[in-house]
C-alpha positions in Angstrom: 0.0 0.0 0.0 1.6 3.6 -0.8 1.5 6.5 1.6 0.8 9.8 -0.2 3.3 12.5 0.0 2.7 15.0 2.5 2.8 18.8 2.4 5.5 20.1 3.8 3.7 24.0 3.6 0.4 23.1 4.8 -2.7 22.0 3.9 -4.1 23.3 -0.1 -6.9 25.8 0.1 -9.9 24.7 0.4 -11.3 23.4 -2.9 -14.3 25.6 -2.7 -12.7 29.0 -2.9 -13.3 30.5 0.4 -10.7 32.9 1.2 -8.9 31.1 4.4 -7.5 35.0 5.5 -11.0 36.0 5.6 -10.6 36.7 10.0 -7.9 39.3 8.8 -8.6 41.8 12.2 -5.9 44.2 9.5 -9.0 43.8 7.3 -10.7 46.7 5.5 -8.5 49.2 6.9 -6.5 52.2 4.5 -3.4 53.5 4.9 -3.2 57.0 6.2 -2.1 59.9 3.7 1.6 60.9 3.2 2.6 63.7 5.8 0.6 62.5 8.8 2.3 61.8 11.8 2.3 58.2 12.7 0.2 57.6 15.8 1.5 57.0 19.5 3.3 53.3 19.6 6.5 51.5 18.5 8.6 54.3 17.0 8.0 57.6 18.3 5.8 58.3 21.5 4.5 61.4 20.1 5.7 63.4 16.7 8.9 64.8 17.0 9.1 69.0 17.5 10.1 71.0 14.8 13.5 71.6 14.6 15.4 75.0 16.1 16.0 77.7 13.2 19.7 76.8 12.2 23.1 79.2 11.6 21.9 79.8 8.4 20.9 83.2 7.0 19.4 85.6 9.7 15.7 85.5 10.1 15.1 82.0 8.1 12.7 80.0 9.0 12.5 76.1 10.0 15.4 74.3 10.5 18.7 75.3 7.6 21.8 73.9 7.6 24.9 75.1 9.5 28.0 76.5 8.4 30.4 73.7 7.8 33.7 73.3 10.2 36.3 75.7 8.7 34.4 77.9 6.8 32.9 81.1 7.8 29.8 82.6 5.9 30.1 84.7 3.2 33.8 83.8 2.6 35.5 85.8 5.7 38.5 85.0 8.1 38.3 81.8 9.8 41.1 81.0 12.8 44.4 79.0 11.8 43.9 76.8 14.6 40.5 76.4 15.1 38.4 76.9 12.1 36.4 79.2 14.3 34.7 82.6 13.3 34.7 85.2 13.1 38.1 85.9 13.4 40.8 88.6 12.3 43.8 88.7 10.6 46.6 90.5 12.6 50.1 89.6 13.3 51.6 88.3 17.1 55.2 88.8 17.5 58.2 87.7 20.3 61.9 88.6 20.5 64.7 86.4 21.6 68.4 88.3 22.7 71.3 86.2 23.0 74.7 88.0 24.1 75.7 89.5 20.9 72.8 87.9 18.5 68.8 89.0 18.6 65.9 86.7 17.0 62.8 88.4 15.8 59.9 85.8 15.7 56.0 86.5 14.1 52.9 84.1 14.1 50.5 85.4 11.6 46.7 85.2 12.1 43.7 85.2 11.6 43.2 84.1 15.2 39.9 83.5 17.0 39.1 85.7 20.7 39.9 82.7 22.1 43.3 81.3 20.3 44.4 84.9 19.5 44.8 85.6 23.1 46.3 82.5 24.2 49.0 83.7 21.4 49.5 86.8 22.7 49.9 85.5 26.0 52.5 82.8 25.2 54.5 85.0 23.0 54.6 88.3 25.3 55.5 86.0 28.1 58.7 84.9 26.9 59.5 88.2 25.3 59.5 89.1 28.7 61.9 86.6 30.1 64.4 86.2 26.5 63.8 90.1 25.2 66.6 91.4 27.7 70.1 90.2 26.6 71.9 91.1 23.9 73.1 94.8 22.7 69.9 96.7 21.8 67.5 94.0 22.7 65.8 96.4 25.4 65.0 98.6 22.7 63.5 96.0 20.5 61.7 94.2 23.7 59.4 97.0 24.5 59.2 97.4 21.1 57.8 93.9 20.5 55.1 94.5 23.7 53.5 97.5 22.3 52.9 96.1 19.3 51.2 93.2 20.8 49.0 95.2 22.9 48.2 96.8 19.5 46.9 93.8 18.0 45.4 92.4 21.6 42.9 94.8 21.2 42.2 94.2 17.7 41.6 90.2 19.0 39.7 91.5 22.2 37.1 93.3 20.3 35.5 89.9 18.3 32.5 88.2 19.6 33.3 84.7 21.6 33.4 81.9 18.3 29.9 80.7 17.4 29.9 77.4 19.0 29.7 74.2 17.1 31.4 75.4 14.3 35.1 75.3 15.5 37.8 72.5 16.4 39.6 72.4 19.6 41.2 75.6 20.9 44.3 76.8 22.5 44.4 77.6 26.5 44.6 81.2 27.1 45.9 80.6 30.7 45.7 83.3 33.3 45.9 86.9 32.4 49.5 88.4 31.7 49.7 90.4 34.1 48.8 87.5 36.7 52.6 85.6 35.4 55.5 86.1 37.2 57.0 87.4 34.0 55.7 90.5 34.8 58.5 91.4 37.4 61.0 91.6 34.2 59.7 94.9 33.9 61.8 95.8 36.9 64.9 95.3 34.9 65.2 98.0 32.8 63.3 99.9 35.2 66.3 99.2 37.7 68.9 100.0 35.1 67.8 103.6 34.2 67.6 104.5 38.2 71.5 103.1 38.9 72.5 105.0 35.7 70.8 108.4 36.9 72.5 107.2 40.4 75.7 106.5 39.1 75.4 110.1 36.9 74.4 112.0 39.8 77.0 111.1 42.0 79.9 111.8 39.3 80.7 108.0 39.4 80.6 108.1 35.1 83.1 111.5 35.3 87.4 111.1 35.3 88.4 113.6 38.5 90.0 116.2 37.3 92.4 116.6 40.5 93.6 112.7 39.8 97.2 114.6 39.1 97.2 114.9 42.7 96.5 111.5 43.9 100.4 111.2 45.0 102.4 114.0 45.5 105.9 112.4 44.1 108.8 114.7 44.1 110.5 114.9 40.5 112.6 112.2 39.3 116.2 113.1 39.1 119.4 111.0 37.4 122.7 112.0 38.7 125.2 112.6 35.9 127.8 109.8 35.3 131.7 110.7 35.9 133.9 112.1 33.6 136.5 109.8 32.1 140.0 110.9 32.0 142.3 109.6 28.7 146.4 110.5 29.3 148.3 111.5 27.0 149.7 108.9 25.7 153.7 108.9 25.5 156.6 107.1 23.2 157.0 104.9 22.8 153.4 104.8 23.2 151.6 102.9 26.5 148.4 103.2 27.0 146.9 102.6 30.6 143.4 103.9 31.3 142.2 104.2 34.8 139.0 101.7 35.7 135.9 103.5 34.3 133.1 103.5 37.2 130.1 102.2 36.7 127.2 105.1 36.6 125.2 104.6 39.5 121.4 105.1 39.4 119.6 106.9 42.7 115.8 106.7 42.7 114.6 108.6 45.6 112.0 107.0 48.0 108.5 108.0 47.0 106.7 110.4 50.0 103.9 107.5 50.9 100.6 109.6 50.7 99.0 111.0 53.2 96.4 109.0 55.6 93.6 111.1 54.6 91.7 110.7 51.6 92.9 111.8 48.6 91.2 114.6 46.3 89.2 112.9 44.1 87.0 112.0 47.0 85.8 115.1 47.4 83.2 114.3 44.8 81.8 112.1 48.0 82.1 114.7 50.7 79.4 115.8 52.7 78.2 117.6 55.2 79.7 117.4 58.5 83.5 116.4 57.0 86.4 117.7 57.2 89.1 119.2 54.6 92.3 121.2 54.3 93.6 123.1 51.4 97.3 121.3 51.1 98.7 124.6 49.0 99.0 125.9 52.5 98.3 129.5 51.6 96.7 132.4 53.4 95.2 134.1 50.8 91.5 134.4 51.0 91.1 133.0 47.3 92.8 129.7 46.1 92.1 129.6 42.1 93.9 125.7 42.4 93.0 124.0 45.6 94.4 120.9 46.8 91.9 119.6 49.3 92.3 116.6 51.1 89.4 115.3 53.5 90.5 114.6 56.9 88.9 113.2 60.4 87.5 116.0 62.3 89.3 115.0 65.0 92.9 115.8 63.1 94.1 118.9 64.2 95.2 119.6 60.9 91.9 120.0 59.4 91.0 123.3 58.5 87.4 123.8 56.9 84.0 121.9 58.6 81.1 121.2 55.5 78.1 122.4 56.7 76.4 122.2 53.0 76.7 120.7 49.8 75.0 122.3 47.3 74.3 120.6 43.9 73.6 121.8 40.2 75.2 125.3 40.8 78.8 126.7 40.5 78.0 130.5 41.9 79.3 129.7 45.3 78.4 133.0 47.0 74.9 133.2 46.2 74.4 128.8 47.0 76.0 129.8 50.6 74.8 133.3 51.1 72.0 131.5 53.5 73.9 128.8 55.1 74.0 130.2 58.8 78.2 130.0 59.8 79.3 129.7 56.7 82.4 131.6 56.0 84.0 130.1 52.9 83.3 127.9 49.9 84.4 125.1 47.6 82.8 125.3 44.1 83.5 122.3 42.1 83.0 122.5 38.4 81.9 120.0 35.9 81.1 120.2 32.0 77.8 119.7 33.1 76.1 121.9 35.1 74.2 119.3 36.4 77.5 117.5 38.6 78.8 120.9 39.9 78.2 121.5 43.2 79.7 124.5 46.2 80.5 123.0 49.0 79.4 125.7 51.9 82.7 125.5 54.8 83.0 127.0 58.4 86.9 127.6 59.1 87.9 125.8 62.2 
């Protein structure tokens, strides 16, 4: 007996026609029209919201694309490190000195708020600390500064970068002035004062009284003895007496005296002591040679009871100095260094 082959899908339909999807519960109903929102289920719970108005033109409405990464509308500036606008193209600079060789550096824009000051920063930093030393490298150093702050505020003045459409930017750190760079500023601030110092004081000027720094007596060379020929006889002999060797006398220098020598009257002040060396009585010395002295040597002569700077009319600088009685006037090619000392005679 044979088995008939069965079906591996199923049963046939029926053989009447009936339509075996007929209890369909999908039956009879249309799909909706194009544009409605699908109805609270799988997908979304409700329709989504419209989208935000996008950094398109100004004004548009619904949602419009975005400027792309690097590129700023309408073709302007965008930053070199960023992408970022809006941005502006200026130029950051820094300067190196080393001994007898300077380095001028530049970083060209355009430059974001944001990565434009961080360059400014960085660079004017270690101008600060490297600008210094070489020959002329002040000059250039404060130079350099200014014309950062220049283009600071040029950087300072753009909006914040429109978010989204930039890359990662550079750290702008703390403010400038809160670095302790900022004390390299004392530097040549230092150097000017000790130069007016050093000016003031005559430190920069050659003394013209240096001739008198030792008083040495004249240097003298004694004259070397005659030598004697004798005639000579026949038949002829010829003695000579011993030539004697010329003798050199140098005479002991006078060791200077154990008060301070001229030049340093450029230092004295009041309450020292001097005395006029020429030893003269006369009530006007036209060439001094003072020498300052303890007050307590009984060979001082003249007390300082004023020193009186910028002038060389010594009369009219002591006419109000109460006990004064004479006057040193110390003259300079500048009128600025000459000074009158006002002196009481002891």
């Amino acid at each position: 007996m044979s088995v008939p082959p069965q079906m591996p899908y199923g049963a046939p339909p029926p053989a009447d026609g009936s339509n075996p999807y007929a209890d369909n519960p999908y039956a009879g109903q249309q799909a909706p029209p194009p544009g409605t929102p699908p109805p609270p289920g799988y997908g979304y719970p409700a329709p989504p919201p419209p989208a935000a108005p996008g950094y398109g033109y100004p004004g548009a409405q619904g949602p419009q694309p975005g400027p792309a990464y690097g590129y700023a509308p309408q073709g302007g500036p965008v930053c070199r490190f960023c992408g970022g606008f809006p941005a502006v193209d200026t130029t950051v600079r820094g300067h190196q000195g080393i001994i007898i060789v300077m380095r001028f550096l530049k970083q060209p824009g355009p430059f974001c708020r944001t990565c434009g000051t961080a360059v400014v920063r960085d660079m004017s930093a270690r101008t600060l600390v490297q600008g210094w030393w070489s020959y002329l490298s002040g000059i250039f150093t404060v130079v350099t500064l200014l014309r950062n702050l220049a283009a600071h505020n040029k950087i300072k003045d753009l909006p914040p970068p429109v978010p989204g459409t930039h890359g990662p930017q550079l750290d702008p750190g703390v403010p400038l002035t809160k670095r302790p760079h900022m004390l390299m500023l004392l530097l040549p601030v230092l150097s000017i004062g000790s130069l007016i110092v050093l000016t003031a004081t005559g430190a920069f000027l050659g003394s013209r009284h240096d001739r008198d720094r030792y008083d040495y007596p004249p240097l003298t060379l004694p004259s070397p003895t005659a030598v004697v020929i004798p005639t000579p006889t026949f038949p002829p002999s010829f003695s000579l007496p011993p030539a004697p060797a010329p003798t050199v006398t140098l005479p002991t220098p006078t060791a200077p005296a154990t008060s301070k020598v001229a030049s340093d009257i450029d230092y004295a002040k009041a309450g020292d002591c001097l005395r006029n060396e020429n030893g003269t009585s006369a009530t006007h010395d036209s060439n001094p040679r003072i020498t300052m002295l303890p007050c307590t040597d009984t060979r001082a002569q003249y007390k300082v009871l004023k020193k009186v700077y910028a002038t060389s009319d010594g009369d009219k600088a002591c006419e109000n100095v109460t006990g004064s009685d004479s006057t040193y006037t110390r003259e300079s090619t500048s009128s600025a260094l000459s000074f009158v000392l006002c002196l009481k005679k002891l």
